[in-house]
C-alpha positions as CSV (number, residue, x, y, z in Angstrom):
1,X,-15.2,-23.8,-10.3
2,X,-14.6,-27.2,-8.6
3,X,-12.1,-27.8,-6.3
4,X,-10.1,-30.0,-8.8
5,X,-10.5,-27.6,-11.2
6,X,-8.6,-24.8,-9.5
7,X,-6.0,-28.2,-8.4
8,X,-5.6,-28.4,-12.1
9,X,-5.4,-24.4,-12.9
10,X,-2.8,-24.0,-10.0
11,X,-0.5,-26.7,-10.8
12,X,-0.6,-25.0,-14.8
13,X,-0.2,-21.6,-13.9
14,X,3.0,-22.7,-11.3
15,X,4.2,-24.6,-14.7
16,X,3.7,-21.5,-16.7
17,X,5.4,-19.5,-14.0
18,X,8.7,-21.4,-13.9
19,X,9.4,-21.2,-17.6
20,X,8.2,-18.1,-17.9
21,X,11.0,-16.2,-20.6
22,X,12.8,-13.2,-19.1
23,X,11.0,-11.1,-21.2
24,X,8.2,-11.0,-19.4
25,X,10.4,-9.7,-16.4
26,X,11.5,-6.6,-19.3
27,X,7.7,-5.3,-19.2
28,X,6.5,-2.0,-17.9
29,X,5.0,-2.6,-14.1
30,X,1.4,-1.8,-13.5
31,X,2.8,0.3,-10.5
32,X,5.4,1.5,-9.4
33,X,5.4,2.4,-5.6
34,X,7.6,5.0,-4.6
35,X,8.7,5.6,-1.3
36,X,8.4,9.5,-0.3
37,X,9.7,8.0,3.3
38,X,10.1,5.9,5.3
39,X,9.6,8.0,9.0
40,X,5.9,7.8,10.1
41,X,4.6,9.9,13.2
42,X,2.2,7.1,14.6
43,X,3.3,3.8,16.2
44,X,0.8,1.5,15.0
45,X,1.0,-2.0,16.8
46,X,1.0,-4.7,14.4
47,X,2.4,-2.3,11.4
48,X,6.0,-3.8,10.3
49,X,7.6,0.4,11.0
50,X,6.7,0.1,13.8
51,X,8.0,-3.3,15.5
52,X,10.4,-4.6,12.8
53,X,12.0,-2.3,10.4
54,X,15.8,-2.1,10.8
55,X,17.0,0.0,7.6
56,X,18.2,3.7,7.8
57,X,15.2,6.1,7.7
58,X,15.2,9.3,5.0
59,X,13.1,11.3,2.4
60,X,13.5,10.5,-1.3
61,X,15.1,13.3,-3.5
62,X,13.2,15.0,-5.9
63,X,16.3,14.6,-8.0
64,X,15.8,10.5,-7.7
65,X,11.9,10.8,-8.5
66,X,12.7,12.7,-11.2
67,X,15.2,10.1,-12.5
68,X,12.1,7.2,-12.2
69,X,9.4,9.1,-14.3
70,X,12.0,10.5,-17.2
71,X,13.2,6.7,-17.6
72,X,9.5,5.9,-18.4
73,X,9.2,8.8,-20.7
74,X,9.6,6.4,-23.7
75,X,7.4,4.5,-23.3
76,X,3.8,4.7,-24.0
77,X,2.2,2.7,-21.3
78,X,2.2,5.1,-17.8
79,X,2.5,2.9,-14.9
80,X,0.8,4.6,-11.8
81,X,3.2,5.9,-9.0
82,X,2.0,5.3,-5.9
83,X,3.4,6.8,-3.3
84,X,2.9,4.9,0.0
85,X,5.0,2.4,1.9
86,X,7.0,2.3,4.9
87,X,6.1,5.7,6.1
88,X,3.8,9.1,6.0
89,X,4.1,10.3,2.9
90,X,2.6,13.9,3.8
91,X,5.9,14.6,6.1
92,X,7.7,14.8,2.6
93,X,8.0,18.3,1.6
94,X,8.5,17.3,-2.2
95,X,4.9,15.2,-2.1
96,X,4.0,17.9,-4.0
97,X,6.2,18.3,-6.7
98,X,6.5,14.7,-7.1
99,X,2.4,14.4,-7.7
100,X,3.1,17.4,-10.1
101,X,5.8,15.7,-11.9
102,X,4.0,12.5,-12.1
103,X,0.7,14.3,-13.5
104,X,2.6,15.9,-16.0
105,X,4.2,13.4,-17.4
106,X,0.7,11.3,-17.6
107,X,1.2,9.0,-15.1
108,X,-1.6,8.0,-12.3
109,X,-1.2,9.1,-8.9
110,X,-2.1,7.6,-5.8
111,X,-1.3,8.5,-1.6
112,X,-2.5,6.7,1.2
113,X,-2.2,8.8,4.3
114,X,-2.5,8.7,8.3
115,X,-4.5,11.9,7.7
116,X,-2.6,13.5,11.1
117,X,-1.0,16.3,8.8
118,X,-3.6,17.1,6.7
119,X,-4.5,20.9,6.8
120,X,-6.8,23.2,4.1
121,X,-3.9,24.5,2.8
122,X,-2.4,21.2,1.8
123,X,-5.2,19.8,0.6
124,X,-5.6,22.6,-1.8
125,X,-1.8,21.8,-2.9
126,X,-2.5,18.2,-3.2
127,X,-5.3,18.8,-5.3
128,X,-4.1,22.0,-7.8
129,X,-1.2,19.2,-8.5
130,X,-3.2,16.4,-9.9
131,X,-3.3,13.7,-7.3
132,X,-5.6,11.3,-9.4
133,X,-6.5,8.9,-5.9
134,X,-5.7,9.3,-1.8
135,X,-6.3,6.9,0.9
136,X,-7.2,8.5,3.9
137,X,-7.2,6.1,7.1
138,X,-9.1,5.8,9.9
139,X,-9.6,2.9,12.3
140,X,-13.1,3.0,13.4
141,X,-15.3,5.7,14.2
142,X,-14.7,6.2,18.0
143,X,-11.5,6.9,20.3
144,X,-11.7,4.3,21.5
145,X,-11.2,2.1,18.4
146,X,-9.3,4.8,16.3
147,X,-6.7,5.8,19.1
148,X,-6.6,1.9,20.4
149,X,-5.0,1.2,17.2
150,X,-3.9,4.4,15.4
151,X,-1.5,4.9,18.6
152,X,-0.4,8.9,18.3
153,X,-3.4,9.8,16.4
154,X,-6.6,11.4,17.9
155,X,-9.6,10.4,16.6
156,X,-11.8,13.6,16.4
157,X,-8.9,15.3,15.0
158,X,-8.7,13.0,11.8
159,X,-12.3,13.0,11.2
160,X,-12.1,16.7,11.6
161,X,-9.2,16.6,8.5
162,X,-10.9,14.1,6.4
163,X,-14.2,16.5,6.9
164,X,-11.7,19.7,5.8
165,X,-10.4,17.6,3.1
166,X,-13.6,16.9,1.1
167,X,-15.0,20.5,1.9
168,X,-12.0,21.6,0.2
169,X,-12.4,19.2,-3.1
170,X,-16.5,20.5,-3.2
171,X,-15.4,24.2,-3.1
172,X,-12.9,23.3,-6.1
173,X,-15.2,21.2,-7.3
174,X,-12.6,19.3,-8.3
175,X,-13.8,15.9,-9.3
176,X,-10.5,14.2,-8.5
177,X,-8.8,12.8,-6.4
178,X,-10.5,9.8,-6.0
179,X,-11.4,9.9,-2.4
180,X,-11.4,6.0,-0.3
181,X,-11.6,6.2,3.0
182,X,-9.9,2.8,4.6
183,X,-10.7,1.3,7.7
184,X,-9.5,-1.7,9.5
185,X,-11.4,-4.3,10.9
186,X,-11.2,-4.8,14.4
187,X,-13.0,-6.3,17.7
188,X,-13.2,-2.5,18.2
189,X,-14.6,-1.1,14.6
190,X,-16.4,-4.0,13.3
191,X,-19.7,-3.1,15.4
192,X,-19.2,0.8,14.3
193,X,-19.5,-0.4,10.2
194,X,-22.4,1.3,9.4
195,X,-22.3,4.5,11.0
196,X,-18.8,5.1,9.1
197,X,-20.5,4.4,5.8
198,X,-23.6,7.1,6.4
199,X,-20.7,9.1,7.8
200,X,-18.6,8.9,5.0
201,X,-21.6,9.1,2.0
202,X,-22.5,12.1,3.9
203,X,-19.4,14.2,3.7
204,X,-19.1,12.8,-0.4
205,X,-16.3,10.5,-0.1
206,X,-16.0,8.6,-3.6
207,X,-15.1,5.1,-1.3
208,X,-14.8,2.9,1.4
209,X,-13.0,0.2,1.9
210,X,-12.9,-2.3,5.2
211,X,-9.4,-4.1,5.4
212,X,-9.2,-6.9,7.6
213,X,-6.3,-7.4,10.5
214,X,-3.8,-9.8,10.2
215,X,-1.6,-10.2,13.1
216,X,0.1,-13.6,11.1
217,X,3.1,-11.2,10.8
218,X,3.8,-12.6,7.4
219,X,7.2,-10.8,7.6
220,X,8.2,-13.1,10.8
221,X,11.4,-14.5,8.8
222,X,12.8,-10.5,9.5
223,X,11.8,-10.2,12.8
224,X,13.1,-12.0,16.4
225,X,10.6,-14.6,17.3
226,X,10.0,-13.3,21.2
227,X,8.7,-9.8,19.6
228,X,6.2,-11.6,17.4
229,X,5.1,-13.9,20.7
230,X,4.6,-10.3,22.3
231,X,3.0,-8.7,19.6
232,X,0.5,-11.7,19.6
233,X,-0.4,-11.8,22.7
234,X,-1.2,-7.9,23.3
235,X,-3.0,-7.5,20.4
236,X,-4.8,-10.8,19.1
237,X,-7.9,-9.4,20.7
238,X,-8.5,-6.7,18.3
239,X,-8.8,-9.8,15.3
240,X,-12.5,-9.6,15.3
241,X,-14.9,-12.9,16.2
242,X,-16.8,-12.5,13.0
243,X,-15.3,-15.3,10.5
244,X,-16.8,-12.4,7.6
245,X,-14.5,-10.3,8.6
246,X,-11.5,-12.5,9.8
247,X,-8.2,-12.5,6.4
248,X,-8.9,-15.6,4.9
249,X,-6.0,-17.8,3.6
250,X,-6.4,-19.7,0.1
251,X,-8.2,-23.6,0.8
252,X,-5.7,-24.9,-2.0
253,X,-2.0,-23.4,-1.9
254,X,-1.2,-20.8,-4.3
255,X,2.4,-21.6,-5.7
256,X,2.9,-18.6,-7.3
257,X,2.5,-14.7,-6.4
258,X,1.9,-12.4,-9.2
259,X,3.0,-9.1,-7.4
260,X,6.8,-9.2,-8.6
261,X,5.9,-9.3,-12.1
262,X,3.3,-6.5,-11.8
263,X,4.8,-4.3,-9.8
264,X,7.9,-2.5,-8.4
265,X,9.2,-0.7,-5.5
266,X,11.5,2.1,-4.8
267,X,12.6,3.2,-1.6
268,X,13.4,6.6,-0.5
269,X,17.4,5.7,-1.1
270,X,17.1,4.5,-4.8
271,X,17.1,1.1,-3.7
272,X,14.9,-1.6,-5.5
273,X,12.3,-3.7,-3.5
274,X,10.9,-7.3,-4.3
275,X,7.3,-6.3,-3.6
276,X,5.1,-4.5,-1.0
277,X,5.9,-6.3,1.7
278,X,9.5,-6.4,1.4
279,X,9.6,-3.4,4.1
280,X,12.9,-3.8,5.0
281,X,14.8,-4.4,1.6
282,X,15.9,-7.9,2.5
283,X,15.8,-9.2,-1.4
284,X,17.4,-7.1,-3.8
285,X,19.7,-5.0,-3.0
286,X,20.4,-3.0,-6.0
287,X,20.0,0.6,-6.2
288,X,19.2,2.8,-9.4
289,X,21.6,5.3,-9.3
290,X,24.2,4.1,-11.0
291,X,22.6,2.4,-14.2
292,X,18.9,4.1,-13.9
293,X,15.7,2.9,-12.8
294,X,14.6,0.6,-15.8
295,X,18.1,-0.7,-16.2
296,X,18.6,-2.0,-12.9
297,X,15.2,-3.7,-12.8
298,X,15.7,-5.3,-16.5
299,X,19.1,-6.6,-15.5
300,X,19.7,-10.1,-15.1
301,X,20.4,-10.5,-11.0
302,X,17.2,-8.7,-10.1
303,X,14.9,-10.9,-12.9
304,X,16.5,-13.8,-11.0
305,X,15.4,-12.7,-7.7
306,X,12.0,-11.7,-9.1
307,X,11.1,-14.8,-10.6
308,X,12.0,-16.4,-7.5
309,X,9.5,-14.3,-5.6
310,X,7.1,-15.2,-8.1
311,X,7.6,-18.3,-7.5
312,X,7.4,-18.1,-4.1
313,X,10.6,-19.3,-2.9
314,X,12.2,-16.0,-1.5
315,X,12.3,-16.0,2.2
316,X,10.0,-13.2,2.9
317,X,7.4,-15.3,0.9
318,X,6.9,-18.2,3.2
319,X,4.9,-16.9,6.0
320,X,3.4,-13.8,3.3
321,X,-0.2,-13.6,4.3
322,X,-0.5,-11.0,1.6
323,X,0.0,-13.5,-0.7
324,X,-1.6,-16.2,0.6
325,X,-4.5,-14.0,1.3
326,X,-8.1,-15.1,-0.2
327,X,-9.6,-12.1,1.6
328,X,-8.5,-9.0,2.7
329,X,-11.4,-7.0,2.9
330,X,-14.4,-5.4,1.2
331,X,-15.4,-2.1,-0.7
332,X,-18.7,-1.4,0.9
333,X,-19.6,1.5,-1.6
334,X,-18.5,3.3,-5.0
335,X,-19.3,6.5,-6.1
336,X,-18.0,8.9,-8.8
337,X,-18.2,12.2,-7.6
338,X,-20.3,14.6,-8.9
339,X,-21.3,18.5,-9.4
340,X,-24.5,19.4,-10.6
């Protein structure tokens, strides 16, 4: 596709986005990410809990899960719940129950965790309760480049947890959850690639995925301009040389951002979120107890502000490098697991 081409399809599809009828707004999401909380035990450096997020920290209820996934009951698509944000989720005592409630009720699970809390005994729980997919992150293959970035986490100990986890799956032999391991790309990480991936084929991980660093700080509109100048100038070294594995931003601006439409978020409160990187509530401002979760997101104030962030004109939308991404990283394997 040309470059006028993709002129031509943008301008369209920001057409087709501005008149788009409300009832598109009244669909099921594709997902649905829950927040189990929004406390995490790590103080990662250019992660928006860390520097920028101002809102009241908790643990959702099961009670308000519970709510979200007998709402959808209805309804015959089965959005998957995702539960990852702000925080750890594994420091939620209920991560259980809410996997087992989702499962049950056929819905696709999904955590992405920090790894620092997982044990063989709560692996074995995550995985007798149905957890479809997890994340399990770790920054590079050496203390150095783990515990650089991963500050409060110690490097042998979460490859010793992720090595626990995946015995424990193979003596289940338990084909799910889908196991990706996710790394970022850093000066530090970048040159330690490929002895992660024999690592991680090795130990039967289903996944791995390389995400690259952005220190843009797409959220900047939330944050005081003398931390981001700080935050810059600490860290910048650890955005890698390599332009392959530097976040790319789109060559022709995207006028529209998809992401509202498709997907939802809850926060541990009951309150509704714009989109994933809406950390800090700043759009909304609704919250589902009062009229339920499918209410509140069908009613007419938050389809205004929705279509506005798919439109791109919220505030949180101008500096978004999320959605002004062309790259954020690369799979470099796939494998379905297997028992013979």
């Amino acid at each position: 596709m040309n470059y006028f081409t993709k002129v031509i399809n943008n301008n369209v599809k920001n057409l087709i986005s501005k008149i788009l009828p409300d009832f598109f707004f009244k669909r099921i999401p594709d997902d649905i990410l829950i927040e189990p909380t929004n406390v995490c035990n790590l103080k990662c450096p250019v992660c928006p809990t860390t520097f920028g997020m101002k809102r009241k920290t908790g643990f959702l209820k099961f009670e308000t899960f519970k709510s979200i996934i007998d709402d959808l009951k209805p309804y015959k698509k089965k959005p998957q719940i995702s539960m990852a944000f702000a925080g750890e989720p594994m420091l939620s005592k209920d991560i259980y129950a809410f996997v087992k409630y989702a499962n049950q009720n056929s819905h696709g699970t999904f955590i992405s965790t920090n790894v620092t809390a997982i044990n063989e005994k709560n692996t074995r729980e995550l995985i007798e309760s149905g957890l479809d997919s997890i994340s399990l992150c770790i920054d590079g293959f050496s203390s150095k480049s783990h515990n650089t970035y991963r500050i409060g986490s110690e490097f042998k100990i979460i490859k010793e947890n992720i090595e626990t986890f995946m015995r424990v799956k193979k003596e289940l032999k338990s084909i799910k959850p889908f196991v990706q391991i996710q790394t970022l790309l850093t000066s530090l990480s970048v040159p330690e690639k490929d002895d992660m991936i024999k690592w991680a084929k090795e130990i039967g991980v289903n996944s791995i995925y390389f995400k690259s660093l952005s220190i843009q700080l797409g959220h900047s509109d939330q944050i005081e301009q003398h931390v981001i100048n700080e935050i810059k100038e600490k860290w910048s070294y650890l955005v890698p040389d390599q332009k392959d594995f530097k976040r790319k931003q789109f060559k022709i601006d995207k006028p529209y951002c998809g992401i509202p439409l498709r997907q939802s978020v809850v926060y541990w409160n009951g309150d509704l979120g714009l989109c994933c990187t809406d950390y800090d509530n700043t759009v909304i401002n609704r919250n589902i107890s009062k009229d339920g979760y499918l209410k509140t997101l069908f009613s007419k104030d938050v389809i205004k502000k929705r279509r506005l962030g798919l439109n791109k004109k919220q505030a949180i939308c101008k500096n978004c490098d999320l959605g002004n991404a062309d790259y954020m990283g690369y799979q470099a394997f796939r494998e379905e697991t297997k028992y013979s």
